[in-house]
PDB file of N, CA, C and O in Angstrom:
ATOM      1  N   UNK A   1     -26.899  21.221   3.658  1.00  0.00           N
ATOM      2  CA  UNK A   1     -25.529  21.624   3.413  1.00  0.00           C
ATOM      3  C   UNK A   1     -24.858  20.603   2.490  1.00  0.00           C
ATOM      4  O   UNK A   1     -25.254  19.438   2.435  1.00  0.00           O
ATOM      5  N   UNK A   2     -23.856  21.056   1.783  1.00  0.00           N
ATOM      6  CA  UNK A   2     -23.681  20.555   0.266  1.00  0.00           C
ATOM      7  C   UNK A   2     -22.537  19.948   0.991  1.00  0.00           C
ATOM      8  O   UNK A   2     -22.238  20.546   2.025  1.00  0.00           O
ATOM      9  N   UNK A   3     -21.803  18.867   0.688  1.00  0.00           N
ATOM     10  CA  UNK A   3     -20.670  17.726   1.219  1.00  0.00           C
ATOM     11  C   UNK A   3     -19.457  18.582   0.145  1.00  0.00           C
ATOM     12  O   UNK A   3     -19.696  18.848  -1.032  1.00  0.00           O
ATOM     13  N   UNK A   4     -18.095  18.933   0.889  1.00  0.00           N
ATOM     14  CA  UNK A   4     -16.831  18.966   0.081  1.00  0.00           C
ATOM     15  C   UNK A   4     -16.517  17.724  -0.678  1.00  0.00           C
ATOM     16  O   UNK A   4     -16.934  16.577  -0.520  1.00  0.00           O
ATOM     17  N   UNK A   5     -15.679  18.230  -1.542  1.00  0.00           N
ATOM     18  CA  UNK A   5     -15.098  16.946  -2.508  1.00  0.00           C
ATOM     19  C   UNK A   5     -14.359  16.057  -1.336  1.00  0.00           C
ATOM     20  O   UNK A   5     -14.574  14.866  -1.112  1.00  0.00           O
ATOM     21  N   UNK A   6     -13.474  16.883  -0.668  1.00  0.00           N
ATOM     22  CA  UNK A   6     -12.751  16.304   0.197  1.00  0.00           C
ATOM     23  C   UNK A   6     -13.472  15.541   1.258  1.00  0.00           C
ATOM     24  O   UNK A   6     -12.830  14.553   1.615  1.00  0.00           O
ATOM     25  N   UNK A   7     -14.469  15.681   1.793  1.00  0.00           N
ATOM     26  CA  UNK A   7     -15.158  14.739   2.982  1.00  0.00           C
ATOM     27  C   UNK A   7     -16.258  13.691   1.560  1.00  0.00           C
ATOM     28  O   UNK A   7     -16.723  12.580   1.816  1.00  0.00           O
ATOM     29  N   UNK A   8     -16.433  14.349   0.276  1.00  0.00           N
ATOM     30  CA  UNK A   8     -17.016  12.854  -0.409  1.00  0.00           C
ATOM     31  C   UNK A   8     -16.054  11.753  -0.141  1.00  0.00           C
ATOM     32  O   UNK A   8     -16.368  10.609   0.184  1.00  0.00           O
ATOM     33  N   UNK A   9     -14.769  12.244  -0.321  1.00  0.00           N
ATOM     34  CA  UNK A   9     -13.060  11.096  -0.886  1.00  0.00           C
ATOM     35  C   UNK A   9     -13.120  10.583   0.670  1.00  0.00           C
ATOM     36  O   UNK A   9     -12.989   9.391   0.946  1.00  0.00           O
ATOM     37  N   UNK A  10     -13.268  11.294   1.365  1.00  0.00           N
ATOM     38  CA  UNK A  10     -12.706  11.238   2.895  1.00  0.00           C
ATOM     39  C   UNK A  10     -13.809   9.934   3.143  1.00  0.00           C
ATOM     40  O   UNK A  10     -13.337   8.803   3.256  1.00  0.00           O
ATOM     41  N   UNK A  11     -15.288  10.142   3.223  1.00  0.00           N
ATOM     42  CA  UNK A  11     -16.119   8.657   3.508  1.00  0.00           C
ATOM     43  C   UNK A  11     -16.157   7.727   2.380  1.00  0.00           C
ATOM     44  O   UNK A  11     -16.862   6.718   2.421  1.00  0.00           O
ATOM     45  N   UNK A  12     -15.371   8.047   1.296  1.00  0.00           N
ATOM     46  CA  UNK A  12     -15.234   6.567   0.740  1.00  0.00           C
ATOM     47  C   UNK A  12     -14.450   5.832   1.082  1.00  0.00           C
ATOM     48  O   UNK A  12     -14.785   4.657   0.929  1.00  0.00           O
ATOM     49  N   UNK A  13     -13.182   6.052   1.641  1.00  0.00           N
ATOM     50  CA  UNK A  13     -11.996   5.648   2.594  1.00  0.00           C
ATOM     51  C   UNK A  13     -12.998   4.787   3.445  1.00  0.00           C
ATOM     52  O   UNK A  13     -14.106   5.276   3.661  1.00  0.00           O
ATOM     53  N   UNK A  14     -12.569   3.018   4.158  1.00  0.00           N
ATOM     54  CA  UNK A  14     -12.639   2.792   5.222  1.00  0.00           C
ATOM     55  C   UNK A  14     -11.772   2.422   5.933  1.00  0.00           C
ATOM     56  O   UNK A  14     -10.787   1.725   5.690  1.00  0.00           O
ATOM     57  N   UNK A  15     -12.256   3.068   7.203  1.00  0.00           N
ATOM     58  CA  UNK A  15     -11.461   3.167   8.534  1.00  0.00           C
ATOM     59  C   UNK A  15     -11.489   1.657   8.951  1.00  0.00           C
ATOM     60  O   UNK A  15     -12.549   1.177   9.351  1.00  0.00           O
ATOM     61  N   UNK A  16     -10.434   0.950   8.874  1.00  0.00           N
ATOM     62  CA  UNK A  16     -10.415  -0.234  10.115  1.00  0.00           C
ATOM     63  C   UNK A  16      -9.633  -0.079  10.982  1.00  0.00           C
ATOM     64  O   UNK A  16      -8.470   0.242  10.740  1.00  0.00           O
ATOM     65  N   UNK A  17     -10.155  -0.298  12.364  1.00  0.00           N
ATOM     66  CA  UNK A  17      -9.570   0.741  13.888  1.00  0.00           C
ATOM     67  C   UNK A  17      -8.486  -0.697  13.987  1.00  0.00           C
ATOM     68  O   UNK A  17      -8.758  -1.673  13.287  1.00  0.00           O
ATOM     69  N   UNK A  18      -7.373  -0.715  14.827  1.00  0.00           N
ATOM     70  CA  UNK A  18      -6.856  -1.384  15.283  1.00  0.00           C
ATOM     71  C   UNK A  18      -5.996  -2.538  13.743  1.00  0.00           C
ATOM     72  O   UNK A  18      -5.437  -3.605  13.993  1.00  0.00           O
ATOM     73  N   UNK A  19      -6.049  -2.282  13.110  1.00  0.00           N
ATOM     74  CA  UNK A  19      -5.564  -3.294  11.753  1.00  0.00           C
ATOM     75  C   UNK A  19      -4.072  -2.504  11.595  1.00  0.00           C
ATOM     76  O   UNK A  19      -4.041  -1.288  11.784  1.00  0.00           O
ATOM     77  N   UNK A  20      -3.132  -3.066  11.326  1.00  0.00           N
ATOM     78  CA  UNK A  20      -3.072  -4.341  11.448  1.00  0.00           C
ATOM     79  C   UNK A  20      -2.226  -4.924  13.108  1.00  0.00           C
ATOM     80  O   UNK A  20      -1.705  -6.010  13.364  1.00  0.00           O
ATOM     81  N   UNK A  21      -2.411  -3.529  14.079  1.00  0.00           N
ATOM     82  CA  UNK A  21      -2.305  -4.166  15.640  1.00  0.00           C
ATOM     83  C   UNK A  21      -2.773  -3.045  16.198  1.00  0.00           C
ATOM     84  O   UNK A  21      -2.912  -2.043  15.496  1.00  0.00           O
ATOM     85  N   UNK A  22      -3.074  -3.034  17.470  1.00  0.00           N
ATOM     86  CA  UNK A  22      -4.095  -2.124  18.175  1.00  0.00           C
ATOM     87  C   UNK A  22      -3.229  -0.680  17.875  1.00  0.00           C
ATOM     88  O   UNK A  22      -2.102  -0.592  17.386  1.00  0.00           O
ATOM     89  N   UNK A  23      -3.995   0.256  18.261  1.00  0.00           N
ATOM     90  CA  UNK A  23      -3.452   2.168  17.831  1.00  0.00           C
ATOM     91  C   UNK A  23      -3.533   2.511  16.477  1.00  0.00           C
ATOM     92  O   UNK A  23      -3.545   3.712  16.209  1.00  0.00           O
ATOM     93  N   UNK A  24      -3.613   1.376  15.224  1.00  0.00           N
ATOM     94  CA  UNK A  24      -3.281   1.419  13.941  1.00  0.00           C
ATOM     95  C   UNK A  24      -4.470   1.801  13.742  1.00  0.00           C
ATOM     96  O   UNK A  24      -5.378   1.089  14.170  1.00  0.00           O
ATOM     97  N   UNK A  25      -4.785   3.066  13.019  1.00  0.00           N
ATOM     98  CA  UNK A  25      -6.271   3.028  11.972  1.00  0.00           C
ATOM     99  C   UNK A  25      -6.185   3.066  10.373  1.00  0.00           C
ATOM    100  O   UNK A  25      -5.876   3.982   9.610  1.00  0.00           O
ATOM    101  N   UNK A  26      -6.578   1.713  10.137  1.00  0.00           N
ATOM    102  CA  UNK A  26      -5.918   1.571   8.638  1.00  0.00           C
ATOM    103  C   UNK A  26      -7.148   1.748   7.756  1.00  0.00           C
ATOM    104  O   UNK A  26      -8.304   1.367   7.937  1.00  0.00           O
ATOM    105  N   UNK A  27      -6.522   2.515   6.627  1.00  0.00           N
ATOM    106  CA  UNK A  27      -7.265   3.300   5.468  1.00  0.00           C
ATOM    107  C   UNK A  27      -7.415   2.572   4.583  1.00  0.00           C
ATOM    108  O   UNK A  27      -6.776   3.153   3.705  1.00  0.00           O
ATOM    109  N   UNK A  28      -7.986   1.270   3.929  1.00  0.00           N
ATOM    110  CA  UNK A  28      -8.537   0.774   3.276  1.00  0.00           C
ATOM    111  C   UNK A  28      -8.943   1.870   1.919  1.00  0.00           C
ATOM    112  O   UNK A  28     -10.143   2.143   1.872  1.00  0.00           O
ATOM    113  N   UNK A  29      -7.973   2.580   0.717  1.00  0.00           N
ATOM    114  CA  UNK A  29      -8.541   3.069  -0.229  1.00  0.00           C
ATOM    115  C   UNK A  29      -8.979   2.634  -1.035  1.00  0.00           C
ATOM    116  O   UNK A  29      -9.382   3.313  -1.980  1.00  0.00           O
ATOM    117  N   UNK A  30      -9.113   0.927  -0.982  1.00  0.00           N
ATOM    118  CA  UNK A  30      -9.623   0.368  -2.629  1.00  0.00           C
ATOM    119  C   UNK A  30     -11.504   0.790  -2.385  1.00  0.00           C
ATOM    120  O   UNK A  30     -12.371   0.671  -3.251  1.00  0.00           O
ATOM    121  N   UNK A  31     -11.715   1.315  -0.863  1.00  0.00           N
ATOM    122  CA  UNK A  31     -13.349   1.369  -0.947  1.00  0.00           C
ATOM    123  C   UNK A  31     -13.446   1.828  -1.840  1.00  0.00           C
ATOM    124  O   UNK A  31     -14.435   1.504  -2.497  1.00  0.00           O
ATOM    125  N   UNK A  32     -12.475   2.885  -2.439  1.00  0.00           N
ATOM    126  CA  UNK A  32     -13.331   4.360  -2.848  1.00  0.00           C
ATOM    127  C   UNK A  32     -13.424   4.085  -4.434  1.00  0.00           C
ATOM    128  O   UNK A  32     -13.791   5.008  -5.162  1.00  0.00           O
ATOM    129  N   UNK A  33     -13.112   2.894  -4.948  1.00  0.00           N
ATOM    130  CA  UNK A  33     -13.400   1.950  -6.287  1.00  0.00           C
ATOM    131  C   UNK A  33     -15.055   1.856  -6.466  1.00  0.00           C
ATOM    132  O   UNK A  33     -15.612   2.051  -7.546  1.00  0.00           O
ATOM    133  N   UNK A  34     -15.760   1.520  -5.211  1.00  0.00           N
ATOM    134  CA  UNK A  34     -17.065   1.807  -5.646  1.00  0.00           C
ATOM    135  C   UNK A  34     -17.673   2.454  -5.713  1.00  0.00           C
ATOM    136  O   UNK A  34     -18.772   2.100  -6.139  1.00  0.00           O
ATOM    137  N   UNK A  35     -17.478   3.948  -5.351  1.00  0.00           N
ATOM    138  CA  UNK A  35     -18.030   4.978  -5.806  1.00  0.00           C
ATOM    139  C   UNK A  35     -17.328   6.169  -6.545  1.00  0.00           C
ATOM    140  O   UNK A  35     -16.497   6.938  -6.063  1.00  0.00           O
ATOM    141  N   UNK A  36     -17.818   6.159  -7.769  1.00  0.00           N
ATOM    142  CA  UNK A  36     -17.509   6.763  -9.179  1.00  0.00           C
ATOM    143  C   UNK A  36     -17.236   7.384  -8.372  1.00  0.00           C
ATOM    144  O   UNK A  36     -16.163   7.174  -7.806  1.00  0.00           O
ATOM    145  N   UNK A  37     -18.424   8.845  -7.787  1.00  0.00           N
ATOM    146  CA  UNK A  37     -18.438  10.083  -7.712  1.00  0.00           C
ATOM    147  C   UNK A  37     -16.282  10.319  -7.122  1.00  0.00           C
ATOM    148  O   UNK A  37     -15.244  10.791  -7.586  1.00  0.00           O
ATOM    149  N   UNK A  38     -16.707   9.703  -6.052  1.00  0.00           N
ATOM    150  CA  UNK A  38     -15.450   9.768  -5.167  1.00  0.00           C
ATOM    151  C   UNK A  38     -14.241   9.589  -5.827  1.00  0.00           C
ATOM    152  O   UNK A  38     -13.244  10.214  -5.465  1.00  0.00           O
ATOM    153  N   UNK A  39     -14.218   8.857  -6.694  1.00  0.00           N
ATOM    154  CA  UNK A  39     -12.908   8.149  -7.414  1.00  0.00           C
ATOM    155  C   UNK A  39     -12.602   9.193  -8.430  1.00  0.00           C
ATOM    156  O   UNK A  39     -11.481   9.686  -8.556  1.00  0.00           O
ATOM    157  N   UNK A  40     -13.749   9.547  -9.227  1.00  0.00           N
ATOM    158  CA  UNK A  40     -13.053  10.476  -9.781  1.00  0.00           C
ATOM    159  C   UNK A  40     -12.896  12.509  -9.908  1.00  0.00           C
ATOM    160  O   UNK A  40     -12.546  13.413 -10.666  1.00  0.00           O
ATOM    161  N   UNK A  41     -13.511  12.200  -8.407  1.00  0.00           N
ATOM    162  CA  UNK A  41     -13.016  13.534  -7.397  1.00  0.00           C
ATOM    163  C   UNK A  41     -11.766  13.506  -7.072  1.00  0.00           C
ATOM    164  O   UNK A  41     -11.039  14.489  -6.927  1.00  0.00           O
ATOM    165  N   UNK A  42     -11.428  12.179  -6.927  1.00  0.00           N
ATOM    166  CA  UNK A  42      -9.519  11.884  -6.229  1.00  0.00           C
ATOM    167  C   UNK A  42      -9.007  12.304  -7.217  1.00  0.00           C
ATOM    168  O   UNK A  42      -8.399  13.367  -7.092  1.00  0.00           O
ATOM    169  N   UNK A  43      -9.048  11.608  -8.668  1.00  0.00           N
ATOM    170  CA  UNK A  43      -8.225  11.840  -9.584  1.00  0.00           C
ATOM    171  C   UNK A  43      -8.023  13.069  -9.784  1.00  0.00           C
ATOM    172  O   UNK A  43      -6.876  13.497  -9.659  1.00  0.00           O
ATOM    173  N   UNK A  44      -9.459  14.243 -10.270  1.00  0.00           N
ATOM    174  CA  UNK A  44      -9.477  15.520 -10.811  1.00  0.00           C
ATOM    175  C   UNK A  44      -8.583  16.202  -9.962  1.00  0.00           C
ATOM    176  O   UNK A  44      -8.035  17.188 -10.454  1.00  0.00           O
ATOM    177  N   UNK A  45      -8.128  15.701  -8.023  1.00  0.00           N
ATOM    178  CA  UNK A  45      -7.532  16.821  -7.314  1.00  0.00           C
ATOM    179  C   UNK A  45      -6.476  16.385  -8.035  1.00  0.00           C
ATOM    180  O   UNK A  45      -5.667  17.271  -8.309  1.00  0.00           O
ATOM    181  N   UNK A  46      -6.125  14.855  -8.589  1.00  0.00           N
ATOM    182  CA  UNK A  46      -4.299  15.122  -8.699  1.00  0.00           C
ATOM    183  C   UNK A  46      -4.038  15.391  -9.915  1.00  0.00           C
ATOM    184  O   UNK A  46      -2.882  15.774 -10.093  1.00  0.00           O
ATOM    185  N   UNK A  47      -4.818  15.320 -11.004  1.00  0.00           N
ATOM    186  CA  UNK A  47      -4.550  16.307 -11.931  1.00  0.00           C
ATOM    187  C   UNK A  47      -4.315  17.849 -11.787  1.00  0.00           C
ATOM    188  O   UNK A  47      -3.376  18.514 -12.225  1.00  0.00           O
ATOM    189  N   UNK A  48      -5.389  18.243 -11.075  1.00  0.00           N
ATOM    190  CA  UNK A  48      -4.894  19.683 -10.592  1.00  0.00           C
ATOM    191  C   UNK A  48      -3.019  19.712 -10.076  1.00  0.00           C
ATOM    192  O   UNK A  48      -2.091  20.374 -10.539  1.00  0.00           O
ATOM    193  N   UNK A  49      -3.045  18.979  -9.271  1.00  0.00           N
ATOM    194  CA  UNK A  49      -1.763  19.237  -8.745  1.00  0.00           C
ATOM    195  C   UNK A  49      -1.036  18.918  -9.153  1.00  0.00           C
ATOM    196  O   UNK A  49      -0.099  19.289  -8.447  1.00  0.00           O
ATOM    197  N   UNK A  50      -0.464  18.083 -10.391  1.00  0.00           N
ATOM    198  CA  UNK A  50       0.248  17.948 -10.990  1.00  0.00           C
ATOM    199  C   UNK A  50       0.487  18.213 -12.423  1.00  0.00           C
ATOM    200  O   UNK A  50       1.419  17.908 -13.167  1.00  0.00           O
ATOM    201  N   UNK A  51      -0.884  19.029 -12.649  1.00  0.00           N
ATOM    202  CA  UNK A  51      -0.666  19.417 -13.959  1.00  0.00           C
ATOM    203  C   UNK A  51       0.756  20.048 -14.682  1.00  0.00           C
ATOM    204  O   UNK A  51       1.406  19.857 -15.710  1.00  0.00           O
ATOM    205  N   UNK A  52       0.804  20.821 -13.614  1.00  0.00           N
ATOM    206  CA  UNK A  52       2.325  22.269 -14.248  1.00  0.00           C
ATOM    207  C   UNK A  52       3.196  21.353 -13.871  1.00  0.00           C
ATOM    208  O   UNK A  52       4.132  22.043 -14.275  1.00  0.00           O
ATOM    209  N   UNK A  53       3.684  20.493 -13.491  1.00  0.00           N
ATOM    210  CA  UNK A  53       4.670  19.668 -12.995  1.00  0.00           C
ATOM    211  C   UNK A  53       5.853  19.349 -13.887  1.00  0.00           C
ATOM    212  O   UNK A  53       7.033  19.269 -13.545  1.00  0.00           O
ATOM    213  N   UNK A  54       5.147  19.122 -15.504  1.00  0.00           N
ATOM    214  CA  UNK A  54       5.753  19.071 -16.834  1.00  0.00           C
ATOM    215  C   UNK A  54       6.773  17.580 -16.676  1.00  0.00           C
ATOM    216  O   UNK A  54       7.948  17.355 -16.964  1.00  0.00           O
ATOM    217  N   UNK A  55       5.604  16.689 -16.036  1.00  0.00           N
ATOM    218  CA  UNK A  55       6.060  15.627 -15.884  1.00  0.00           C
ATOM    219  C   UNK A  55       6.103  14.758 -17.465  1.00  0.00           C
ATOM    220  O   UNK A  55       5.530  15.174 -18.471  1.00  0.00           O
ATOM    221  N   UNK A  56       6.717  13.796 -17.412  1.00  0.00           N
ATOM    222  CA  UNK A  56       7.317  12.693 -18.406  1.00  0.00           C
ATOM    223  C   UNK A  56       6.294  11.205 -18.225  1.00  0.00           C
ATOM    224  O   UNK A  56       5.573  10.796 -19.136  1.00  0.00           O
ATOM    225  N   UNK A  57       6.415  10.547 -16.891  1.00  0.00           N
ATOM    226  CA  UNK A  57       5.672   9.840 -16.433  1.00  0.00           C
ATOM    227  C   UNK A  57       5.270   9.736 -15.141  1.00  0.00           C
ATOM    228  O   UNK A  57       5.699  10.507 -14.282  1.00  0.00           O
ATOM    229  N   UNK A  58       4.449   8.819 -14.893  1.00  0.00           N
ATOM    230  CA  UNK A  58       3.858   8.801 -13.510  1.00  0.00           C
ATOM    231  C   UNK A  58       4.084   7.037 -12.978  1.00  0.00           C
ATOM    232  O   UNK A  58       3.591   6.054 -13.531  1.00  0.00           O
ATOM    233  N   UNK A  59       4.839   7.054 -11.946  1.00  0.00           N
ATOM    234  CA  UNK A  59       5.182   5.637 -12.047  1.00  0.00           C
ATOM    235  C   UNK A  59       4.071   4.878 -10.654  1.00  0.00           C
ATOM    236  O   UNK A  59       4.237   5.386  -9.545  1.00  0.00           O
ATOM    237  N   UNK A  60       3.377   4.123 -10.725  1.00  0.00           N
ATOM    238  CA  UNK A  60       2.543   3.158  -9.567  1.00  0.00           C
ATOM    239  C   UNK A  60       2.989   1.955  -9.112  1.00  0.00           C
ATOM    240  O   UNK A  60       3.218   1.006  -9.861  1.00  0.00           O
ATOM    241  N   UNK A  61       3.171   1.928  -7.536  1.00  0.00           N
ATOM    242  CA  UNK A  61       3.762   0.466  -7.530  1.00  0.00           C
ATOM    243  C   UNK A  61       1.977  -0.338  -7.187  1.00  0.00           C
ATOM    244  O   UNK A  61       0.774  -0.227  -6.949  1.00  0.00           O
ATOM    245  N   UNK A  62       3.235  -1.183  -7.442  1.00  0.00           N
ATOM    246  CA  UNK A  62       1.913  -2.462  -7.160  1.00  0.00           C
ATOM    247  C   UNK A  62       1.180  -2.821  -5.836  1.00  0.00           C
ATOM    248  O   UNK A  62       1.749  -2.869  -4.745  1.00  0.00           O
ATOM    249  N   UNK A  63       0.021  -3.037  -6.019  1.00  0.00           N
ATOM    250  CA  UNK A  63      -0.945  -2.895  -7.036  1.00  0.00           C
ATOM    251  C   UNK A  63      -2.072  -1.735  -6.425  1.00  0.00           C
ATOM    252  O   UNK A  63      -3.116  -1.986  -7.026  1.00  0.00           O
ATOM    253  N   UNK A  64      -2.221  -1.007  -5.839  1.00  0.00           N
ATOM    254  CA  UNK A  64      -3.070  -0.257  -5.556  1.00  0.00           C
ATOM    255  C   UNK A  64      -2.486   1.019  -6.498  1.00  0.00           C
ATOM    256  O   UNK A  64      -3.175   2.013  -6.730  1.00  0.00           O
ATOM    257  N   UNK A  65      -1.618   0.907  -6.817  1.00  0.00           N
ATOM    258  CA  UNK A  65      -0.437   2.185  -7.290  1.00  0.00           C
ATOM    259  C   UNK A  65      -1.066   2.240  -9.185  1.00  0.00           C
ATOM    260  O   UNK A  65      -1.415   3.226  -9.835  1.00  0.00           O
ATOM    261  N   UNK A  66      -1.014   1.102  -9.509  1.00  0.00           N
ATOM    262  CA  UNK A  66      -1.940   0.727 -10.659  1.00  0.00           C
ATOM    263  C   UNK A  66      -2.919   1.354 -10.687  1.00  0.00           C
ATOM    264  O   UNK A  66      -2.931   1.947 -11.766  1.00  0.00           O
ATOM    265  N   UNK A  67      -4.127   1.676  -9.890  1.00  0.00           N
ATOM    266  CA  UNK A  67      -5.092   1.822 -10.134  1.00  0.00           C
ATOM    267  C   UNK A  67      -5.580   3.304 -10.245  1.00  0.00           C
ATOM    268  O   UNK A  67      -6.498   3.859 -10.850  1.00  0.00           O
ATOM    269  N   UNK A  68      -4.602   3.700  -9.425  1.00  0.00           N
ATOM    270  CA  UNK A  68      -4.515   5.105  -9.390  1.00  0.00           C
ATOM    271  C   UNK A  68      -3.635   5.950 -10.055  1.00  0.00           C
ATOM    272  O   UNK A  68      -3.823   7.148 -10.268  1.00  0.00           O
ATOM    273  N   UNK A  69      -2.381   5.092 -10.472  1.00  0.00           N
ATOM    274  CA  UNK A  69      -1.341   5.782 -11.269  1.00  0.00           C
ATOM    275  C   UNK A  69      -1.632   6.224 -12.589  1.00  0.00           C
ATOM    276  O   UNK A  69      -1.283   7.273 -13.131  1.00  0.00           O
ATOM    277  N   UNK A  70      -2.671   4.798 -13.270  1.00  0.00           N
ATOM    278  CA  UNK A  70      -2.531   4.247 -14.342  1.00  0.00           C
ATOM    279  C   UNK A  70      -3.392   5.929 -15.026  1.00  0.00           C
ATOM    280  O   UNK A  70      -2.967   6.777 -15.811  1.00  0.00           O
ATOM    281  N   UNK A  71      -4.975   5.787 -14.121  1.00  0.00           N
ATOM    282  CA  UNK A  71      -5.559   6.825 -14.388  1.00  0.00           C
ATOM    283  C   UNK A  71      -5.158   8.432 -14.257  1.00  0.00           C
ATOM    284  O   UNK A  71      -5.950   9.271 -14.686  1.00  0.00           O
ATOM    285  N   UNK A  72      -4.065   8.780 -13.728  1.00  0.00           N
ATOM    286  CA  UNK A  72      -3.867  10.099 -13.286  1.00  0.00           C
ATOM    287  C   UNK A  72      -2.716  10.312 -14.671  1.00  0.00           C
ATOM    288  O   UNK A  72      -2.668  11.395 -15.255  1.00  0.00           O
ATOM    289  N   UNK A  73      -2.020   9.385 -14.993  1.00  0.00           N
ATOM    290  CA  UNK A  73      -1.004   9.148 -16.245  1.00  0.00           C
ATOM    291  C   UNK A  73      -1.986   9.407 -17.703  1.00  0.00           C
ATOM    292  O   UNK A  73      -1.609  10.028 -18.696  1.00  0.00           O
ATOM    293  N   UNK A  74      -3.237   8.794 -17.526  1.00  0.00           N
ATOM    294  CA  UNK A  74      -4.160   9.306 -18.555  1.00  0.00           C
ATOM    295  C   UNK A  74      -4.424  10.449 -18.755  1.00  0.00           C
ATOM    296  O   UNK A  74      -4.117  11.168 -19.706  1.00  0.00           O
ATOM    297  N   UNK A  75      -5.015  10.660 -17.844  1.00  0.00           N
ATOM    298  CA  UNK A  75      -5.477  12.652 -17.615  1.00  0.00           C
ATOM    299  C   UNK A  75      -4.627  13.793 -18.095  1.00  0.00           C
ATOM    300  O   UNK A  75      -4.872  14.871 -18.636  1.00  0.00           O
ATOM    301  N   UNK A  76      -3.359  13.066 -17.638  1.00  0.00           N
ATOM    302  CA  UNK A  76      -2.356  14.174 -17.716  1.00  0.00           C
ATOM    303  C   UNK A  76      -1.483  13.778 -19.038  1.00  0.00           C
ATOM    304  O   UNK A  76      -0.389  14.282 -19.291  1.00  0.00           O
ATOM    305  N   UNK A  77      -2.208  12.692 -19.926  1.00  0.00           N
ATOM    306  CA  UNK A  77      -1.885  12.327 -21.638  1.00  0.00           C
ATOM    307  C   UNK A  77       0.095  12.210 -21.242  1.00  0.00           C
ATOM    308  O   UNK A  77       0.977  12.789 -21.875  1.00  0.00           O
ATOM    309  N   UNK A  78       0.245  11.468 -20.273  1.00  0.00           N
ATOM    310  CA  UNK A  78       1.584  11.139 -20.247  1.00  0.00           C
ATOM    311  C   UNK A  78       1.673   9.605 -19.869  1.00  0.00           C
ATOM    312  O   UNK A  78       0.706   8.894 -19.594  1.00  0.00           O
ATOM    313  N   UNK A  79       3.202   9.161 -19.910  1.00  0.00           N
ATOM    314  CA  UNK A  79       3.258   7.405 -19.758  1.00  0.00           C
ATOM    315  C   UNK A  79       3.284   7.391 -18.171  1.00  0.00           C
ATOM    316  O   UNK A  79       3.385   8.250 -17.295  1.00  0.00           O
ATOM    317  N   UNK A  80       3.059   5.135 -18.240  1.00  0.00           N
ATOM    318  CA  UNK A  80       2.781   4.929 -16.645  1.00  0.00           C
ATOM    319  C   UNK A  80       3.598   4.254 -16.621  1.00  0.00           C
ATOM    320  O   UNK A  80       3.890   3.635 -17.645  1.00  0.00           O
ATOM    321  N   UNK A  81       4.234   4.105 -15.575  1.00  0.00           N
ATOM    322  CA  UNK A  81       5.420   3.118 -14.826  1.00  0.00           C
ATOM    323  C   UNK A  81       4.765   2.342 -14.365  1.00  0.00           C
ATOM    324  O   UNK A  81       4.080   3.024 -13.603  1.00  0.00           O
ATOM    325  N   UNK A  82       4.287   0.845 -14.204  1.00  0.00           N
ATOM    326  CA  UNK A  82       4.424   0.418 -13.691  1.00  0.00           C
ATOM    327  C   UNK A  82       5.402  -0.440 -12.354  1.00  0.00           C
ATOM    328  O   UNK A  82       6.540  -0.867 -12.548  1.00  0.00           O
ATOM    329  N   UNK A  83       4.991  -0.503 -11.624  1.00  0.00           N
ATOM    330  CA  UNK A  83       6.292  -1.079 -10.243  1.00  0.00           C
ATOM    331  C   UNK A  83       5.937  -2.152  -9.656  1.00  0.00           C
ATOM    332  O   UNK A  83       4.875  -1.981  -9.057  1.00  0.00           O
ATOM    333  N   UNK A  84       6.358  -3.205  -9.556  1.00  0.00           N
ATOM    334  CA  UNK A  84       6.019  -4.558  -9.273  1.00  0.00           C
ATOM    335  C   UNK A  84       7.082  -4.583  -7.973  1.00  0.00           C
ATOM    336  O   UNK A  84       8.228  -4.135  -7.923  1.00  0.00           O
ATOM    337  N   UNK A  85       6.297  -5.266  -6.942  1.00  0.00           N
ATOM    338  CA  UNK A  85       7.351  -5.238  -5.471  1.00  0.00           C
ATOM    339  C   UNK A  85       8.175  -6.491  -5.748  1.00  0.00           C
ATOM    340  O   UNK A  85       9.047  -6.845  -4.954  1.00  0.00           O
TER     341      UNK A  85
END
């Protein structure tokens, strides 16, 4: 059986149980930096979804917001905001 895009994106995510205090399950997305496939499965969904949007720019805060902003601002041949906290 063939894996969805969505459960590829979904196990590149790691889960750390209890971070940053117990009940918390924190999503670690920079995993999904090491695998192409996954990374740029994420992007293609948010191009989809924001294509018709007839957006101007796409603004990312810092710094995980960068990494993902920067590229989805490409795709969609529009400018990036950067956001510094």
């Amino acid at each position: 059986m063939q894996k969805s895009d969505l459960e590829i994106i979904e196990e590149a995510i790691r889960v750390i149980p209890d971070f940053p205090k117990p009940g918390v399950m924190f999503k670690d997305i920079t995993t999904i930096l090491n695998d192409a496939q996954a990374y740029n499965l994420l992007i293609n969904h948010l191009v989809e979804r924001y294509r018709d949007y007839n957006l101007d720019y796409i603004a990312g805060i810092d710094a995980r917001g960068f990494i993902f902003g920067a590229a989805l601002a490409s795709h969609l041949n529009i400018g990036f905001v950067p956001i510094r906290k």
